[in-house]
N, C-alpha and C positions, 0 to 999 in steps of 0.2 A: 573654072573652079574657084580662082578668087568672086566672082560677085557672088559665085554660091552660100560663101563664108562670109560674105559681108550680110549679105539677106540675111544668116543667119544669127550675125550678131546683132545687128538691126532689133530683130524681131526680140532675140533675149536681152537686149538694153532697154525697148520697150516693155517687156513683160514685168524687168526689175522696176522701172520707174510705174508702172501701174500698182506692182503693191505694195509698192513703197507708199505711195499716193495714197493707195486702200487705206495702210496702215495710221498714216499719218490724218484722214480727210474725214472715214468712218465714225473716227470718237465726237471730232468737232461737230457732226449732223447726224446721228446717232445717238438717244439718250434712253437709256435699259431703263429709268424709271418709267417713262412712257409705255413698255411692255406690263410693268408689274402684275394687271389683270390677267394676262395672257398667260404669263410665268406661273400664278396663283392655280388658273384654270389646268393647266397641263400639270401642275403637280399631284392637283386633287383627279384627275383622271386616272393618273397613272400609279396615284397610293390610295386614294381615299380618304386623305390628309388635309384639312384644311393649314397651307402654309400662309406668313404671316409675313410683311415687310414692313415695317412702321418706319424706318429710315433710308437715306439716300445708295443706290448705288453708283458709284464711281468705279469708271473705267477708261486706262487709257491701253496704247497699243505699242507707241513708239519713244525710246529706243528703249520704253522695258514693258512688257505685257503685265498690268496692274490690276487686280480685282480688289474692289473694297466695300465690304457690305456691314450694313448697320440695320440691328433690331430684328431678327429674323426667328421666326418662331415654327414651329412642328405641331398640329396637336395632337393629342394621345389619341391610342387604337381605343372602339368601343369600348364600355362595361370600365374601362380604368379610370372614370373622374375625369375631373376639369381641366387640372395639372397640364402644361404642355407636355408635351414626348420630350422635347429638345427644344432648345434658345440660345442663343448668340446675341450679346450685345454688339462687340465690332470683332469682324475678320481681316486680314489683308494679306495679301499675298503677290508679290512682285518677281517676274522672270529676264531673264536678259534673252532678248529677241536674238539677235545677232548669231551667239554661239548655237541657237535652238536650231537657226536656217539653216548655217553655211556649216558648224561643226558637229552637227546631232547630238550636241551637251547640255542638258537642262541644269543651267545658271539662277539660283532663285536667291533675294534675299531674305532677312528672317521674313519667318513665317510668323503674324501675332495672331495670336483668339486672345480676346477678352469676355469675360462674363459667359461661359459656358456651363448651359443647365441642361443635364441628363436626370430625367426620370426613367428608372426602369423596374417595370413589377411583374409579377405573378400572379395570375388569378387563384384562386382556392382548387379550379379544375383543372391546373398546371398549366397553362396558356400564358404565350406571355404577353405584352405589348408590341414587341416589333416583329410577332409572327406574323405579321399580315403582311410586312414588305418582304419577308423573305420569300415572295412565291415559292408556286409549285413546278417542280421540274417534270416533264414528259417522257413519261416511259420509251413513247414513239420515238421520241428525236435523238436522232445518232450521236455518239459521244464526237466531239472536238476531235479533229485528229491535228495530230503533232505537225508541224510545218518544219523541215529541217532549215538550217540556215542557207544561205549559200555559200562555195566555197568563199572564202575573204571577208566576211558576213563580221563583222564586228560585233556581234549579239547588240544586248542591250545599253542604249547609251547611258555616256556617263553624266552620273546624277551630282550638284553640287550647291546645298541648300547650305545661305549664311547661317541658317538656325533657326530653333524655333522658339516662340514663347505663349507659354498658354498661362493668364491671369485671372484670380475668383473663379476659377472654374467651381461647378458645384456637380456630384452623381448622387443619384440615390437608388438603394436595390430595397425596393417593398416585398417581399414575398408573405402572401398574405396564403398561401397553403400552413404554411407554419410559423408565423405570426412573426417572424424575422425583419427587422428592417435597420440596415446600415446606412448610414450617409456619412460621404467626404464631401468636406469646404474649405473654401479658400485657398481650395488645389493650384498650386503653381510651379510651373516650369520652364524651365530657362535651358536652352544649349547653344554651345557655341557652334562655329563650320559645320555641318556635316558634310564631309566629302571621303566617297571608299580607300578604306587603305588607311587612313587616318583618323587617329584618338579623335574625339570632342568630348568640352566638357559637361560633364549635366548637374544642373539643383535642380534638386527638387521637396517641396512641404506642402503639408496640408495639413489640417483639422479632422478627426474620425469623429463618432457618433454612431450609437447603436440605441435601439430601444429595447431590443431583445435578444442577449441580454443585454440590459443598461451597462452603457461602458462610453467613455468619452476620450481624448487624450490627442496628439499629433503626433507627426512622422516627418523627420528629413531627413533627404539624402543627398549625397554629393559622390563625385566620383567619375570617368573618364571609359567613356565607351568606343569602340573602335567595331564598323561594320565591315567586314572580308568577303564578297559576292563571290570573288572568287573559288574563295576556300567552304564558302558555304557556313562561315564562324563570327558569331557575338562574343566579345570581347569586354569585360567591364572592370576596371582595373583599381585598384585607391578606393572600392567602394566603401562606405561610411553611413550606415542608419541610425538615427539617432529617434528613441521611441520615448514617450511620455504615458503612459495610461491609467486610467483611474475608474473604477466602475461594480459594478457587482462584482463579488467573492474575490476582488483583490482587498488590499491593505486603504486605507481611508489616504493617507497620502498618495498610494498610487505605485507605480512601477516603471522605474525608468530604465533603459538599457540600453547600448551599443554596440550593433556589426559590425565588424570591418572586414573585407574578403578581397581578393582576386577572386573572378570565373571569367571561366570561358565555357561557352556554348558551340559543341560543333554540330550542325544541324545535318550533314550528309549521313554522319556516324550515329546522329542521337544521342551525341553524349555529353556528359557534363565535367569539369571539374573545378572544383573550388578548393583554391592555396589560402595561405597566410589568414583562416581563417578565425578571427577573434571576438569571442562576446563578450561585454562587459555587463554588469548590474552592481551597483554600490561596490563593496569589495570580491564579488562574485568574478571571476576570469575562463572563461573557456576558450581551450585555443584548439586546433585541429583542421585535418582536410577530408574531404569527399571527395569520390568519384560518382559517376552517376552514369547508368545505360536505360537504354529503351524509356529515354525523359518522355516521350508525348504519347508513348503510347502502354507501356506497363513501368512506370520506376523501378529501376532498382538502388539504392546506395552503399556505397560501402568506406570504410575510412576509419578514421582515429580522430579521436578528441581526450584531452586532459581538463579536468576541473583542477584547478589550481588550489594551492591548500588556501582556507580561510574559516573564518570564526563564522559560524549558523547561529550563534545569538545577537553577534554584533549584527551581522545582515539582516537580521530579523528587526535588530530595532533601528538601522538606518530605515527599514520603509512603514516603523509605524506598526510592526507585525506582532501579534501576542506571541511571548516567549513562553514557551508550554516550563510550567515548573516540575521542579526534577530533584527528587532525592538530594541526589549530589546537585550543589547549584555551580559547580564544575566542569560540567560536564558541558557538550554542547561548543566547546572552546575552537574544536579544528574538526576539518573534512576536507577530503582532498578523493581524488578518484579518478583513473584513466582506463579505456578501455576501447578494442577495437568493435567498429560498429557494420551490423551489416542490415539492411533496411527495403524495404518493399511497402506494396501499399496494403498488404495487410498482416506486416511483423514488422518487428524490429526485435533483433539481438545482439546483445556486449559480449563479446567473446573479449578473453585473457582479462577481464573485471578484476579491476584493484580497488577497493575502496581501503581507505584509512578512516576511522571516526574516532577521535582523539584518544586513548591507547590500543584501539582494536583494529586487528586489518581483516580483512576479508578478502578471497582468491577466489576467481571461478570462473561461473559463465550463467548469465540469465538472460531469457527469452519470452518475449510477448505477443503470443501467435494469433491470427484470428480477430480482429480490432472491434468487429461485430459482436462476438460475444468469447472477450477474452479467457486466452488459454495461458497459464503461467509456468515457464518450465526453467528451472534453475537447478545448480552445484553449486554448493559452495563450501569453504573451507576455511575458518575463523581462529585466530589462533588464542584470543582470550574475551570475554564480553560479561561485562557485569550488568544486567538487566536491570537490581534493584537499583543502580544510580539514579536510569533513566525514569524509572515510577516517579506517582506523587507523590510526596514528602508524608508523613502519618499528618493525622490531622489533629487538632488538639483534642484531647481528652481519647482520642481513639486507641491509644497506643504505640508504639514502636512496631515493625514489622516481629517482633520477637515473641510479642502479645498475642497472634493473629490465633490461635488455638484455643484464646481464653473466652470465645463467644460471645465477644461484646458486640460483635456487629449484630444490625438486623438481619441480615442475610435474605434481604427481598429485593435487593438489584439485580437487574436484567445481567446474563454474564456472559449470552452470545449475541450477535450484531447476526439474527436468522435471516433476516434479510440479502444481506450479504454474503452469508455463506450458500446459500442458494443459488447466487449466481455466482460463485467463484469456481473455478477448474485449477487446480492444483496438482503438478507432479514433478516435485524436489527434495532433493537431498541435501545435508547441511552438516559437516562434520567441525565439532567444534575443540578442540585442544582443553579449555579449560572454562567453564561457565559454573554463574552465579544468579541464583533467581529463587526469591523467595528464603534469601538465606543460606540456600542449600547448596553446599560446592557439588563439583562431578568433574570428572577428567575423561578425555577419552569420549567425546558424547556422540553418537551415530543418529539421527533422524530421518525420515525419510517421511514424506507428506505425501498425501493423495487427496484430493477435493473433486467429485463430480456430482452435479445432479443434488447437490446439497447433505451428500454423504462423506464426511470427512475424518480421514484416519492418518494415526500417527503413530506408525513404528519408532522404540526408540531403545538403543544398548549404549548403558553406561559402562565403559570399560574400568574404571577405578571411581567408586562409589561408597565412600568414607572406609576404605582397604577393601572393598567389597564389588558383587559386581550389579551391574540392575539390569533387567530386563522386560516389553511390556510393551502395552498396544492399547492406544486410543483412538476409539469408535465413537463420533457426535453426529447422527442422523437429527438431521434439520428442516429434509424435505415431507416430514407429515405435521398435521396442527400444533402437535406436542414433541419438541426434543427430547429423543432419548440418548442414553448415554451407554455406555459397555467400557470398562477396563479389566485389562489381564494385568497384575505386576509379580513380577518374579526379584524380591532379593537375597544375595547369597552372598555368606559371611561379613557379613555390615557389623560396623562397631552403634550399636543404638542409641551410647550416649551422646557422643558428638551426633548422629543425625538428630537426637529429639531437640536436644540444647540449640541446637541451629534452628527447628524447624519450630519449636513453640517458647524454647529460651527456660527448660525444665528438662533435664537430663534425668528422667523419672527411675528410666531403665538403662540399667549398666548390663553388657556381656557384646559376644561373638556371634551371630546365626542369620536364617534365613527366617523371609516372609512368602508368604505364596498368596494371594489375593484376586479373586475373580467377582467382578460384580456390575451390576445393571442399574439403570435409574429413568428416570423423565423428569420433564420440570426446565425452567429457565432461569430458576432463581437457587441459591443457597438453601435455602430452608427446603423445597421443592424437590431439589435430589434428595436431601437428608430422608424425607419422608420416602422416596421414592426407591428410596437403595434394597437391591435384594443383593445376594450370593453369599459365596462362602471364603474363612478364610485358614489359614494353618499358620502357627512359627515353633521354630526351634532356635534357646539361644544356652549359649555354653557358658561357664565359670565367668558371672555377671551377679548384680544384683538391684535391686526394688527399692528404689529409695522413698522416703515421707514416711516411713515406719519401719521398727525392729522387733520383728515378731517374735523372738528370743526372749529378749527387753521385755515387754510386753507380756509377756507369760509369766515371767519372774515376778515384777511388780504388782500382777492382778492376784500372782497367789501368795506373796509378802501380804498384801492387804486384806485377802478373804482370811487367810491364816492369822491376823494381828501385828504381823511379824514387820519390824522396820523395811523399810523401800532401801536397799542399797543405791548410792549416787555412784552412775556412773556414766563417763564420757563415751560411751563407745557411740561410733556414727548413726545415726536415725535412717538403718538402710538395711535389706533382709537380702543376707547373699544368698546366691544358689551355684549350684555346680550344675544342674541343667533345667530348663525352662522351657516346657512346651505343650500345645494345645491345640484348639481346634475350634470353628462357630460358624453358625449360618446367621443372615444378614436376612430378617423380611420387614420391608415397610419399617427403615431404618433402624429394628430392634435389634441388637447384638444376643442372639443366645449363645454363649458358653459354654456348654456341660462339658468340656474335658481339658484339665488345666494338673499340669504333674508338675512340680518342683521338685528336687532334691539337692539338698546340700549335706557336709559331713553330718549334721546333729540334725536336721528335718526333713523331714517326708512331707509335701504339704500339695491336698488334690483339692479342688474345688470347682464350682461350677455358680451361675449367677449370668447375669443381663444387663447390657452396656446401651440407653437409649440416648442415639445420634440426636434428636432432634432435640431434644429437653439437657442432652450433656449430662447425664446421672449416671448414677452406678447401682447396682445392687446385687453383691456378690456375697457369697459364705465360702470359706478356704475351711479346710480342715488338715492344721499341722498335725504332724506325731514326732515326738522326739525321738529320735532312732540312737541319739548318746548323747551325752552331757560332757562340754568341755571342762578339763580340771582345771582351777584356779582363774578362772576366768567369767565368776558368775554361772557357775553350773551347779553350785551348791546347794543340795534341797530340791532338787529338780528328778532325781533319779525314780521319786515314785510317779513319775509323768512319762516314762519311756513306754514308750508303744501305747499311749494313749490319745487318741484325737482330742482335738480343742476346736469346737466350731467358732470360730473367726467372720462377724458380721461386717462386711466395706458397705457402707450408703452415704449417699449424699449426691455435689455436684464431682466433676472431672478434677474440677483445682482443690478443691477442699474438701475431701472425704470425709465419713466419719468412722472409727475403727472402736468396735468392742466384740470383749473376749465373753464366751459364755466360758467361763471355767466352774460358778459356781458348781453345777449341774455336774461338770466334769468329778470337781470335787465330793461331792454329796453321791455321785453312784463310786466313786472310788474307796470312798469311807464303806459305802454299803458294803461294797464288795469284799472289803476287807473282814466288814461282822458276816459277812454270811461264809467267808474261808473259816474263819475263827468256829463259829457254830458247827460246822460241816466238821471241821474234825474232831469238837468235843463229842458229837454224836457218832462218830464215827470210833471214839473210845468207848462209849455207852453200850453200842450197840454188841461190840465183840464182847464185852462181860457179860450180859445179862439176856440177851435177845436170840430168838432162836434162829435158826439161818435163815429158815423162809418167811419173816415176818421182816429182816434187814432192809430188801430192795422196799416193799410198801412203804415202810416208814421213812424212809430217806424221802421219795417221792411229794408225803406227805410234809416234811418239814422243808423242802426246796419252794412251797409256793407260798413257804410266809416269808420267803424272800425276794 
């Protein structure tokens, strides 16, 4: 049995000194440049590639397995151009033999590439470059079956690379189906040990570059990776991106910004999370965390993030940004906003949405469904917001927002973005506490939006609406050549001087009442509805009045002057009260008709009828007061033979500056008549009982009535 065991060690001392021998004898008589034809030949058999070696290879065996190659090139798949596929300036890659034999532990140190050039394109017929090496797999040939280990089986050995480093690498992605082309340069990478179980650290930078769209800028990162084969988990810890970019539809300086995160990656689970997550941009701060499922095959995300409060003008002008001007130059000062986020790859929604924008919050929840052709679905709940802040400022000569009723604009700008509303999908709700726009307060505001298909409506109830209430519906149909328009407004019991004084800065009409208003239009411009307006509309308003004239005033003065008689001075206000006001009018092809207009107050009765043309802003209306009593002591004096008589009352002109005259002469001159023909009627009416016989009384009276 011993010589058995000597033979046998014999033989394996021999075996070891042979290749040992191998390893050591192979490299010195052995030289892989001498192959390079061969090399060349079997590469192009087996790709259709012509490969490229312009530099030396070196290789040794003993006591570390060293490959090192220089100048090596790829050429591109047909139809791609001249461009290589791929190039390498120098490679190298060194193993430790020893632990490979006797421990089954792959010892390597760093790994270097230098000068690595990737080209990879697209054709227009979606083909890429490197489909030709991926062959084709055979339906026939049976799948791989699984090999169990055997019991004691160590699986796979352990791997232990000093690091790698890759320097000048250069990629580029041409996708010439949609004219796309990105390149990274100067791609460099550095890690320290890799070995499982343990952190290594990694840099990493590079250079970007886009043509479409143009954009340019760099990237570094740093940060500490750790691989778990075990656990089946990527680990990257201290991560830190730091971005530069500058390109179309950013700011001419550019846009710089910083990452910073913990993730981990668990690949058995598919899952993701990222901690201690923070972006920075100028004074911009996002901090927050993500979870992530089903990462490689349907994303999901969910998590919390907070924007940190900060100034949107200053950040606007740290990178260079136009700061849009603003009513209020105020404004724009702070925003801040937190909200929990839930994410997929074709939504994303903010649930519990807080924004702040410098005194206004906002509460809710908004959703962006459908990324293909977005769907917009929001709640929100605002507790104050002044709209006119954020407008632009009046422009010179144009006015004050307080003006905007006195038709100075042209009113031939565009006033819907049809475009846009066409492809918008809208369905939210927006309750606001207290809003400001156009002047006009409102409390209590209820909205409710709907966009589909380029048909856009907007329910809306004002709960306190100058003590009053509002109600109404806005219909903008976008989806035919010509935008048409539709509104219903309902208001009830509104105070009309405060809304007018707010609304054109001319509190015309004082009182208490309601509006009712239904009407239709088309047109894309101001003057375009004006012309286009049809329907109808009604008000009633209570113990108010008409200011810019005193029709009282006005009647006294005109018959002081027809009469000779002095003009009394007197102060009273240039304003026609009423105790009730109300009416009625159809709206066609922006002409206001009228015909039914009743006023009364203690001393006037006054109805009228007349036409209000929207496009031109004119008037031209006839009132007809009656004096139903004369105040005593109070300029009623002289007025008593005017009771129960109309006065036709001529309004013409524009909206601002009317012009008002009284026909009284006529009033006058049949009132006098009427007085010679009472006076006649009864002298004849003494004539007649003296001297006339009875049946000749009726003829004659007849006959003396038409010489009056």
């Amino acid at each position: 049995m011993g010589k058995i065991f000597k033979v046998l060690g014999w033989l394996f001392g021999m075996l070891v000194v042979l290749i040992v021998a191998a390893i050591i004898l192979v490299p010195m008589f052995v030289d892989l440049n001498d192959h390079k034809e061969r090399i060349i030949t079997e590469v192009h058999k087996a790709t259709g590639r012509d490969l490229g070696i312009a530099g030396d290879i070196e290789l040794s065996v003993f006591p570390r397995f060293a490959l090192e190659l220089n100048g090596l090139s790829l050429s591109n798949a047909a139809g791609f151009g001249g461009d290589n596929f791929a190039a390498v300036k120098h490679a190298q890659v060194r193993v430790n033999m020893i632990p490979l034999l006797f421990k089954q532990a792959l010892e390597a140190d760093t790994v270097q590439i230098d000068g690595l050039t990737l080209n990879l394109a697209k054709a227009k017929d979606g083909t890429t470059n490197w489909d030709d090496m991926l062959g084709k797999e055979s339906s026939s040939e049976e799948p791989d079956q699984a090999v169990d280990s055997p019991p004691g089986d160590g699986g796979m050995m352990a791997v232990s690379i000093g690091g790698v480093t890759i320097t000048d690498a250069r990629v580029v992605w041409d996708d010439r189906s949609t004219g796309e082309r990105y390149e990274i340069a100067n791609l460099n990478l550095e890690t320290g040990e890799i070995t499982p179980g343990r952190s290594v650290d990694i840099s990493f930078g590079t250079s970007l570059e886009s043509r479409k769209p143009v954009m340019k800028g760099m990237l570094e990162l740093t940060g500490r990776m750790m691989l778990d084969d075990k656990a089946k988990t990527v680990t990257l810890n201290d991560l830190d991106l730091k971005s530069d970019i500058t390109g179309e539809g950013l700011p001419e300086n550019g846009i710089r910004a910083q990452l910073q995160a913990d993730i981990r990656f668990d690949q058995t689970n598919d899952a993701l999370d990222v901690k201690e997550l923070n972006v920075t941009s100028g004074a911009l701060a996002l901090s927050g965390e993500l979870q992530g499922i089903q990462i490689q095959s349907n994303p999901k995300l969910t998590g919390q993030f907070k924007l940190a409060k900060f100034s949107p003008r200053e950040w606007m002008d740290t990178f260079n940004l136009p700061t849009p001007k603003t009513a209020d130059p105020s404004v724009l000062e702070s925003l801040e906003l937190s909200a929990n986020i839930d994410a997929g790859v074709d939504h994303v929604a903010l649930k519990q949405l807080i924004v702040k924008l410098d005194q206004t919050t906002a509460k809710g929840d908004f959703e962006l469904a459908n990324f293909a052709k977005p769907t917009y679905l929001f709640s929100l709940d605002v507790d104050a917001f002044n709209v006119d802040r954020y407008l632009p400022p009046a422009t010179e000569g144009g006015g004050s927002a307080k003006s905007r009723g006195n038709g100075g604009a042209a009113g031939n700008e565009e006033l819907f973005p049809v475009d846009t509303l066409r492809q918008l999908t809208v369905d939210g709700k927006l309750l606001i506490d207290r809003l400001t726009i156009n002047q006009l307060h409102a409390e209590a505001v209820q909205l409710k939006i709907r966009s589909r298909d380029g048909k856009l409506t907007v329910d809306q109830q004002i709960g306190r609406f100058y003590d009053g209430l509002q109600k109404g519906t806005l219909e903008l149909d976008v989806s035919g050549k010509t935008p048409t328009l539709k509104a219903t407004q309902k208001l009830s019991r509104i105070l009309a001087g405060p809304l007018l004084l707010d609304l054109t800065g001319d509190d015309k009409l004082l009182g208490s009442g309601s509006l009712d208003l239904s009407m239709t239009s088309r047109g894309t411009t101001i003057n375009q509805l004006k012309k286009g307006l049809n329907g109808k509309m009604s008000f009633d308003f209570r113990d108010g009045a008409v200011k810019g004239f005193n029709l009282p005033k006005m009647i006294r003065e005109t018959k002081a002057k027809l009469s000779g008689e002095a003009v009394t001075i007197s102060n009273e206000p240039e304003q026609t009260d009423f105790s009730e006001l109300t009416g009625s009018a159809t709206i066609v092809n922006g002409l206001v008709n009228n015909q039914r207009l009743l006023a009364l107050s203690p001393y006037l009765r006054v109805e009228g009828n007349g036409k209000a043309n929207l496009v031109q802003e004119s008037l031209d209306y006839t009132i007809r007061p009656v004096i139903v009593n004369t105040p005593k002591g109070q300029g009623g004096e002289g007025m008593e033979e005017l009771v129960g008589v109309p006065i036709p009352v001529r309004i013409e002109g524009s909206w601002s500056n009317p012009r008002f005259s009284i026909q009284l002469a006529k009033v006058l001159a049949d009132q006098q008549k009427a007085k010679l023909k009472e006076k006649v009627d009864s002298k004849l009416e003494e004539k007649l009982e003296e001297k006339v016989p009875e049946d000749l009384k009726d003829k004659l009276k007849g006959k003396f009535k038409k010489l009056f």
